[in-house]
Every structure is written in structure tokens, then in C-alpha cells.
N, C-alpha and C positions, 0 to 999 in steps of 0.2 A: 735778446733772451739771455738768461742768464739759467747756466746748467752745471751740474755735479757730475763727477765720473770717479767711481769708487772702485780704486785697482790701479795699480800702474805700473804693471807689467806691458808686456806685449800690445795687448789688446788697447788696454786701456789709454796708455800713453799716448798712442798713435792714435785713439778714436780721440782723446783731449784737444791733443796738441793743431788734430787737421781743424777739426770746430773752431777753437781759436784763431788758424790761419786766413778763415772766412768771415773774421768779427766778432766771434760769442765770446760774452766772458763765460771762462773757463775754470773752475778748480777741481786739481785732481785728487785725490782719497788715499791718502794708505795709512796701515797702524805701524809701519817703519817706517820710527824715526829717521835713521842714518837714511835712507833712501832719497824720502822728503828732505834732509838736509842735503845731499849731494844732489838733486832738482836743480835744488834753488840754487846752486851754485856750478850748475851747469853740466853735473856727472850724470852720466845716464847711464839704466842696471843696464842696457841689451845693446846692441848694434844696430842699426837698420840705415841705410844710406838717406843720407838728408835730411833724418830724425834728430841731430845734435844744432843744427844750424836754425832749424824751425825753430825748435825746444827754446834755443836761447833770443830769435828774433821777438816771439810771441810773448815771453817773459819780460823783456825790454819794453813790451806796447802794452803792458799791464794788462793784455788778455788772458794770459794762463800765469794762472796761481797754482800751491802744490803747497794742501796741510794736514795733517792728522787729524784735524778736528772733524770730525764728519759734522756734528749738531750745527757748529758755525758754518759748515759751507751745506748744508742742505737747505740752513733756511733760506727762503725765498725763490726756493729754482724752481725752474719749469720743468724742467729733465730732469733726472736722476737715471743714470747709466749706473749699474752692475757688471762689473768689468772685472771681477775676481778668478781666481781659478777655479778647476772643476776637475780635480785631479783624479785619476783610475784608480777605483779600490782593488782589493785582489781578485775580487771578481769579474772584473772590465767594467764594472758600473761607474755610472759620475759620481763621484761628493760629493752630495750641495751645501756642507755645511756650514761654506765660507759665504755662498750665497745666501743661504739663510741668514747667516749672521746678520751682513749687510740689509735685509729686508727691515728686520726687528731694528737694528739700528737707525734706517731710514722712520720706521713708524714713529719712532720715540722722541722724532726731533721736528717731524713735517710740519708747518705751521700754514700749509695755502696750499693748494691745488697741485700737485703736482703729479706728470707721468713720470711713473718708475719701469725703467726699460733694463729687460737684460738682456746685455751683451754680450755675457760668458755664454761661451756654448754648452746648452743645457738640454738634458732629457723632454721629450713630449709631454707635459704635463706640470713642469717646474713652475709655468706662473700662476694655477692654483696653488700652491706651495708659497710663493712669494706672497700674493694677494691674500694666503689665510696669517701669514704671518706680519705681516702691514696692521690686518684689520685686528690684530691678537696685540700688539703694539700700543694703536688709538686706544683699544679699549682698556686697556692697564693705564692711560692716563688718563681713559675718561672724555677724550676730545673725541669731538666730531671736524673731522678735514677729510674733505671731498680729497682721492685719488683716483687714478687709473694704472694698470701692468700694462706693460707692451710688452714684445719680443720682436730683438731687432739683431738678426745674424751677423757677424761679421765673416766679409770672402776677403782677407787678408792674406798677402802672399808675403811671407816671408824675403827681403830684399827687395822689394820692389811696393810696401804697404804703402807707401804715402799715395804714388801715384793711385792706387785699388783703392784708398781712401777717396781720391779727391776728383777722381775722375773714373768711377764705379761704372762695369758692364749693368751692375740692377743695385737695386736699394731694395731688401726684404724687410716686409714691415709687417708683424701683425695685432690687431685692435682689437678692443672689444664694445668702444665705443666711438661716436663720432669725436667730441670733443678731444679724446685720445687721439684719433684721427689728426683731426686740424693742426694737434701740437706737433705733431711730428713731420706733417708735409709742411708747414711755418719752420722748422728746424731745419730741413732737408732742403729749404726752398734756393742758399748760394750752389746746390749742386746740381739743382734741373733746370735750371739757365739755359746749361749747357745741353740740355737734354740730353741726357742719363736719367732713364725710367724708373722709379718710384712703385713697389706694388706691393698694393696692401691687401693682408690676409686677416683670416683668423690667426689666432693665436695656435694653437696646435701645430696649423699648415706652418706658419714660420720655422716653428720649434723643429719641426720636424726636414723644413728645407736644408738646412744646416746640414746636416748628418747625412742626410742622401745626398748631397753636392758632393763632399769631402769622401764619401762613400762610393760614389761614380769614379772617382778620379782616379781613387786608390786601387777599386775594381780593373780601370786600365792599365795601369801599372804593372800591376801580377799579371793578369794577361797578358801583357809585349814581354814580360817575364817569363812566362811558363811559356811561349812561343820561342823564345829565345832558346831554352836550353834544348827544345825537341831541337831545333834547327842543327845546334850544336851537333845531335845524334845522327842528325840524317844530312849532314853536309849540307846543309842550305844557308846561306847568310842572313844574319838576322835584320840588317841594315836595308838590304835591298827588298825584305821582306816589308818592313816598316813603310820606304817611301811607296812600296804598290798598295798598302791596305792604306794609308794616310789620305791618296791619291782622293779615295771615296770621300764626297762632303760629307757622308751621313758617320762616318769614323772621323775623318779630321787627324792633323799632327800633331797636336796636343798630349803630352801624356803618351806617348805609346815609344819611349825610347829604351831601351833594356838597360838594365845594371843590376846594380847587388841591394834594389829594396828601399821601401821609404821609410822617413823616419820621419822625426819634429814632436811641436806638441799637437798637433792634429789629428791626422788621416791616421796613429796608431791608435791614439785614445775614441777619437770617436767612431771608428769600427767594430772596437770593441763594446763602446757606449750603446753601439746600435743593436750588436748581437745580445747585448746582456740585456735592452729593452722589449726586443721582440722575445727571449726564453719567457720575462715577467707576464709575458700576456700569453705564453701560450704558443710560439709561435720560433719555426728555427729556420735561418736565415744562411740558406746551405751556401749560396754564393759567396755569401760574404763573408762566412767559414772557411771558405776556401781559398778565396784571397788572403785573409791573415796565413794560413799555414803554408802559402808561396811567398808570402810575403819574409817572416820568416827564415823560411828557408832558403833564399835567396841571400840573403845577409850573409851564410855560411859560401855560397858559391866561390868567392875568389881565394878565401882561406883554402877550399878542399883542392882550387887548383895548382895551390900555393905547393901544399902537402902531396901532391903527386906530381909534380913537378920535381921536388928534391928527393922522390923514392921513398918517401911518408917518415923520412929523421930530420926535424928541425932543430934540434938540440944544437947550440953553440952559431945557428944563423944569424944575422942581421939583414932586419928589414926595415927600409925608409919606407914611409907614407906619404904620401902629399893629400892633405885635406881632411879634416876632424870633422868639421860642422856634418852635420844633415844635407845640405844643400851649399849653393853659395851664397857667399851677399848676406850670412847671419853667424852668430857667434852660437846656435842653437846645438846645443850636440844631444837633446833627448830622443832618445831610440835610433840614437845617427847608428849607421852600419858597421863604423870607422870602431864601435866601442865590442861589436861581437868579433870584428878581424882581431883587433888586439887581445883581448881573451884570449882569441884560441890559438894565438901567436904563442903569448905568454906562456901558459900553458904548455905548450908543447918544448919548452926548454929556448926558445926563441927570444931575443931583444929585438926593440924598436925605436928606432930613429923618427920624429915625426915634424913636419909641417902644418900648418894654417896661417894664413895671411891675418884672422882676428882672432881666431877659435884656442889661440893656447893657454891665454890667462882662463876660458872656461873648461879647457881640458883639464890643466893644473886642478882646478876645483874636483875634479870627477877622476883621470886616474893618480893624479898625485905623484909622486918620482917612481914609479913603475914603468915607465918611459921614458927618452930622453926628449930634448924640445930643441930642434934645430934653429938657430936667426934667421934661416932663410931655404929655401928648397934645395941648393944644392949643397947645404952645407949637412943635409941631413941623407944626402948618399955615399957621403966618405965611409969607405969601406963595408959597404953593406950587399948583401949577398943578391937582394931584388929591390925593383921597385916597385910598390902598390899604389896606384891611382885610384883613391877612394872617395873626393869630392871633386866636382870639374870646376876649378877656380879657373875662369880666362886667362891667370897668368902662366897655369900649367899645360894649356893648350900647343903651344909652341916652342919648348926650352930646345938647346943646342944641346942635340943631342950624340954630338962628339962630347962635348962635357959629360950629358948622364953618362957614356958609354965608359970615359975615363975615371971617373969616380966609383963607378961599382966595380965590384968583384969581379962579377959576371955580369953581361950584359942582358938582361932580364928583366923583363915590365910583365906586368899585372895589370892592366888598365880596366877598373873595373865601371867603368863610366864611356868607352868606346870614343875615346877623343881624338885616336892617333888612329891612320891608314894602317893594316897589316901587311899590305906591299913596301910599303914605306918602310914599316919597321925593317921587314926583314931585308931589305935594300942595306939597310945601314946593321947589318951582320945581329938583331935583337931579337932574343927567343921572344916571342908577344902572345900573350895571353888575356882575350878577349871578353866581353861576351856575346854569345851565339853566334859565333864563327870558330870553326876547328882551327885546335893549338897550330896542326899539323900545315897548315897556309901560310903560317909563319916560323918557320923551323929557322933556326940560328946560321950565320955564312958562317962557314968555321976557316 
């Protein structure tokens, strides 16, 4: 089979590059230049572990190609994957207008049968939208070529995509017809070898699986969130609250850890996408209302314990960070938490010392020298008044922490990701600041 993948970004890249790694030829789509040219020579825009090593194996075996030309890489394909963005307008809505784009562009070049699937995460309803703009395309040249829309979700995890590519809990797929059908379990077919199940829907159902996954998950989140800080109130540990409700198969461990909030380009935009779709119809999504504004406000939690910690004057402190990104294992810093702690650092008369193991060439891009950028974790506690632990990178798990204790000012952790014992801490003489476990469990050995 030979298919098109237009986008290559996140999505895109990683849905190209794994196709490739099972055989297909592959080319991937973008109208930047420099992008396409750093491809082809092996620079990749994002991070993702094992994505630079594929990228350049599958380029070598002449399976994955990477050109601006759309007209020249659609002709002839079986697929055509939409892999562009769908970025939040001011209203939480999606924009489809890169999707769009790509549709019309697809119409104006198709020359044979092909399915056109979208893979950007899109609104219930988007591939009427694609399909009127296809057949709005044909008919401005006046051809007749047979197509069909799919909608095919992608459940990509950030740090861990290749493997959720290649070795998928489900494949979501939805048709509108058979022959659509057969193209896409013939595509999917190096992945259910392995059995890894395959299900195919309508279209609506698919479009709409998306947004309720991403929507569940972030739903848990706020909840072991707003669990956490009641705990906080009423001296209950939040920890040993988690492993007794986990314990349940019907809750699961998944998702229910406390911290300071999600971020990425997901689970914000498309809660939002979800609430702004159900207002359109009519219809208010109180839950999930409620989740963003814990969500939120959770982002602010280790700041406000930051500021009552020092008696609410940070003017003239110094704070190290360990960790920008969102998560670990990405260089992603949209809606990371790491960028509302600094704000209100800032802000408050405050500097900041900061770490990330990948994240500081995209921090540079986003705060710019309003921060400093440490070479290394401990070089970014020299003389700094606390420590904030704002992403759990495995290497921040275990530092010597006679070193932290030497290097700071004070001996003072922020751990907003709960990755250090509070016995422990306070063993080793550190004021430790949680979440959902009182300050007071950890009071400093003087």
C-alpha cells in the first residue's frame, strides 16, 4: 500500500514513521519547508523516545519519504491521513481550518480511489465538513474519482507513542462504507497479527470516542486532585487514600495520582472542545466543567504553598525547578503547569533557576531569558531559597540529598508530583511540601 500523511507534527510523524516500520511506503506532508528539510536530514521538531532512530532507519529503506508537494505525494495512495492541527480558539472550540485546508487540497489533486482519514482530533461532525469539501474540490475540476472519509483516533501517549502505535490496547475506526472498510483493516492488517483489536464504527461514534477517552482520563485526574486537597484539610493522606480506591478493578491505578494538574496538547484542548461542542447543541457538561476549573486551579496549588510558606513576601527569593515539560519523556510544555508556577513566581518579585533534561531549548522558545537555564539539576539549586519539583523526570527521583540540602539556602522542597517519602524528608532535617498530606508531617529538624 502506498499512503500520504499530511502533518508532521506529533501525530503525524509518529502515525508516518510506525506505518513505515511495518512496510508501507510512506510520505509525510508539510508546507514547511525548513521542517521537511531538517527530515530529510534526520532533525526532528519534537522529542519522543525511539522516534529519531526509527525516523532515520525507515528513511534509509526508502519507506518514509517527507515533501511539501502534497499533489505529488497524493497521487496514487490508498490513504490519505489528516494529521494537522486543531488548535483552541478563544472559545475552547477546534479550528478546522488547517483541516479544511488539507481536504480541498487533497480534492484537487486525487487521481484514484482513495480513503481520506482524519487523524487530528476533531469535533463530532468534521468529516461531513471534509467530505463536502473533497466533493467541492472534484467539482471545481470537473472529475469524477470515487473517495471515501474515515475517522481514525489517535490514543498517543506522549513518551511512550511508538510503543501505543505499534502495539495498540484498540484501533478506533469509523466508515461509512465497506470498501472504506476493507481499506483500512488491509492497512491495520501488520497490527492484528498480534491481536490487538480493530473496531469499527460510524463515524460520529469514532469522532466522538476521542474526546470521551481524553475526557475520562482528565475527569480522574481532577478528582484524585480535589480528593487530595480535602485530605490535605482533614489530615488524611492522600497516598494511602489512592492505593485503597485503586485497590477497586472497577477504579483501577491508572490516572488517580495527585499533583499540580494536566497539561499537553490534549486533555486541555479537547475538554474544552468537548464543552464548547455540547454549549453548540444545547447541552452543558457540568462535570466536565468542573474538571477544567480544578483543573486549573490546581496549577496554582504549589505556588500558593510556596507563598505561605515564606509569609506571602517573595520579593528578592530564588527558586530552582526541576522539570518544564508537561509530563516526562517529552519536550511538550503546552499548558505544562511549570509555566503558571513561573508566572506567579515572577510576578511576585521572585527569580527562577530551572531544569529539564529535553525541555529547555522549548522553554527558551516560550519564556525567553526571564529565567535562568541550569546544565544540570544541581547546578540550578545554587543558592536558591527552595526547591520546586514540577515534572517527575526518573532522574529527580533519587538525588543525594545532602547535596540538595547543601546547595540551598534553606532546606526546602516543594514536591509537586509526590515522589519523595515525607518521613524521609523530614529525617534528613527538610521542610517538605506535598500534595494531600499536611505541611505539618513534615516540619523541618532544626
Amino acid at each position: 500500500m502506498k499512503i500520504a500523511v499530511v502533518g508532521t507534527g506529533y501525530v503525524g510523524l509518529v502515525t508516518g514513521t510506525c506505518f513505515a516500520e511495518v512496510g508501507i511506503n510512506v510520505t509525510c506532508i508539510d508546507i514547511d519547508e525548513k521542517k521537511i528539510a531538517n527530515l530529510r536530514n534526520g532533525i526532528l521538531p519534537i522529542y519522543e523516545p525511539g522516534l529519531e532512530e526509527m525516523v532515520s532507519r525507515n528513511v534509509k529503506a526508502e519507506r518514509l519519504h517527507f515533501s511539501t508537494n502534497l499533489g505529488e505525494a497524493i497521487k496514487g495512495a490508498d490513504v490519505a491521513f489528516i494529521a494537522v492541527g486543531t488548535p483552541p480558539g478563544e472559545d475552547g472550540s477546534a479550528d478546522l481550518k488547517y483541516v479544511l485546508a488539507v481536504a480541498r487540497g487533497i480534492g484537487e489533486n486525487i487521481d484514484n480511489y482513495c480513503v481520506v482519514v482524519t487523524k487530528s482530533t476533531v469535533p463530532v461532525g468534521t468529516a461531513a465538513k471534509v467530505r463536502a469539501e473533497l466533493q467541492n474540490a472534484l467539482t471545481k475540476r470537473d472529475a469524477t474519482v470515487e473517495f471515501d472519509v474515515a475517522s481514525n483516533p489517535e490514543f498517543l501517549k506522549e513518551g511512550a507513542a511508538i510503543d501505543d502505535f505499534l502495539k495498540p490496547d484498540r484501533i478506533v475506526v469509523g466508515v461509512s462504507s465497506d470498501r472504506a472498510e476493507e481499506a483500512m483493516r488491509r492497512l491495520y492488517k501488520p497490527f492484528l497479527l498480534n491481536g490487538h483489536p480493530i473496531i469499527f464504527m460510524d463515524i460520529p461514534s469514532a469522532e466522538m470516542t476521542k474526546y470521551a477517552a481524553n475526557s475520562m482520563l482528565a475527569t480522574k485526574i481532577s478528582f484524585m486532585n480535589d480528593i487530595a486537597n480535602l485530605c490535605e484539610i482533614m489530615g488524611a493522606d492522600v497516598n494511602k487514600v489512592r492505593q485503597g480506591i485503586g485497590s477497586d478493578a472497577r477504579i483501577g491505578t491508572k490516572f488517580i495520582y495527585p499533583g499540580i494538574g494536566y497539561g499537553g496538547s490534549c486533555f486541555p484542548k479537547d475538554v474544552k472542545a468537548l464543552i464548547k461542542t455540547a454549549q453548540e447543541n444545547g447541552y452543558q457538561m457540568q462535570v466536565l466543567q468542573a474538571v477544567e476549573g480544578v483543573n486549573e486551579a490546581q496549577k496554582e496549588v504549589l505556588f500558593n504553598k510556596v507563598k505561605n510558606h515564606f509569609g506571602g513576601d517573595l520579593k528578592g527569593k530564588r527558586f530552582a525547578i526541576w522539570g518544564l515539560s508537561f509530563k516526562p519523556k517529552t519536550d511538550d510544555m503546552r499548558e505544562a503547569p511549570s509555566l503558571v508556577i513561573i508566572e506567579k513566581l515572577l510576578a511576585e518579585g521572585a527569580t527562577v533557576s530551572a531544569y529539564d533534561p529535553v525541555a529547555i531549548a522549548e522553554a527558551k522558545h516560550t519564556l525567553h531569558d526571564t529565567i535562568t537555564y541550569a546544565k544540570d539539576q544541581f547546578e540550578a539549586l545554587v543558592d536558591a531559597d527552595a526547591l520546586l519539583v514540577v515534572t517527575e523526570w526518573p532522574e529527580f527521583r533519587s538525588p543525594s540529598f545532602e547535596v540538595v540540602g547543601r546547595l540551598l539556602k534553606e532546606k526546602v522542597v516543594f514536591d509537586g508530583r509526590n515522589i519523595y517519602d515525607p518521613a524521609e524528608m523530614k529525617e534528613a532535617g527538610f521542610a517538605y511540601h506535598c500534595i494531600g498530606i499536611r505541611a505539618a508531617h513534615a516540619e523541618p529538624v532544626a
